[in-house]
N, C-alpha and C positions, 0 to 999 in steps of 0.2 A: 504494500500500500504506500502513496506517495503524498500520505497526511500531513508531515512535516513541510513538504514544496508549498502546500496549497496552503498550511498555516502562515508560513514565512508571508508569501502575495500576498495574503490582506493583513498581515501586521505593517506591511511596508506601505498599501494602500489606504490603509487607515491612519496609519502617520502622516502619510502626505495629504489625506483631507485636514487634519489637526493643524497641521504646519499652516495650510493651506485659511482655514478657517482662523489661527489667528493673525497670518500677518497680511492679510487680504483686507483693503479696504473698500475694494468695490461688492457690492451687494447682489451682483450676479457671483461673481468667482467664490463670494459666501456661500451659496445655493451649491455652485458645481463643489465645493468642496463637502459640504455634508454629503453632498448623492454620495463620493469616492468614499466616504465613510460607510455609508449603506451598503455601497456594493461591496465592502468587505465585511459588514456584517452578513450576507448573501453568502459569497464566498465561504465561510465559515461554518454557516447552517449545511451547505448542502456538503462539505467536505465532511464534517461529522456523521451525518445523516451515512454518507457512503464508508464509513468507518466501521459503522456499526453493527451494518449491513441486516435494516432489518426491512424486513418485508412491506412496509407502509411507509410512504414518502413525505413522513413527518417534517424531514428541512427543507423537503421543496416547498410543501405545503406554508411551511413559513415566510420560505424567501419569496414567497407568490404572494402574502400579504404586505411581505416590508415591500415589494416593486409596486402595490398598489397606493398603502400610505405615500412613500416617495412620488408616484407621478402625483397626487394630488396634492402634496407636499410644495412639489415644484409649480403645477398650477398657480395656488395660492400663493404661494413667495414673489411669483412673477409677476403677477397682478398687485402685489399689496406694492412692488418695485416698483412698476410702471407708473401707480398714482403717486406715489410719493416724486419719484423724476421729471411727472409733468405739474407739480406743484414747487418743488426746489431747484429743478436743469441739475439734480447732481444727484448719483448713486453711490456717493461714498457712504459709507457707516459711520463715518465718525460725524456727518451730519444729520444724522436720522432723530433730532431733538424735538420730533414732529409732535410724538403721541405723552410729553411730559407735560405737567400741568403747570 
């Protein structure tokens, strides 16, 4: 079994959305970095799952709900991006002082 290969790719893919997620100040490259985090939580489930080797596709079954959270994840992050950009002209995060009171 090549459990170890496939743990290492989403320890490395999950670091790089982390790295990603903090030193990123634009508000889309926020978005693609958590997906890279997802997809390594994916990666993960389904390499377990084929470790285990058991007969019902319990980590697919999961990584099929984290890829539906995530697409609607990304919908709404896109959407909440867009209005915020057409009300400030800017997608940084450090200006998102929008929703403070």
């Amino acid at each position: 079994m090549i459990l170890p290969q496939f743990l290492i790719l989403a320890a490395a893919l999950f670091s790089l959305g982390v790295y990603g997620l903090l030193v990123r100040r634009n508000a889309v490259m926020v978005l693609l970095a958590v997906e890279l985090m997802l997809a390594a939580v994916n990666i993960n489930l389904v390499a377990f799952e084929a470790a285990l080797r058991t007969s019902q596709a319990v980590g697919q079954v999961f990584a099929i709900f984290v890829i539906t959270v995530a697409a609607a994840e990304v919908g709404i992050g896109l959407a909440i991006v867009l209005m915020i950009f057409r009300n400030r002209q800017s997608a940084n995060v450090d200006e998102f002082d929008l929703m403070k009171w």
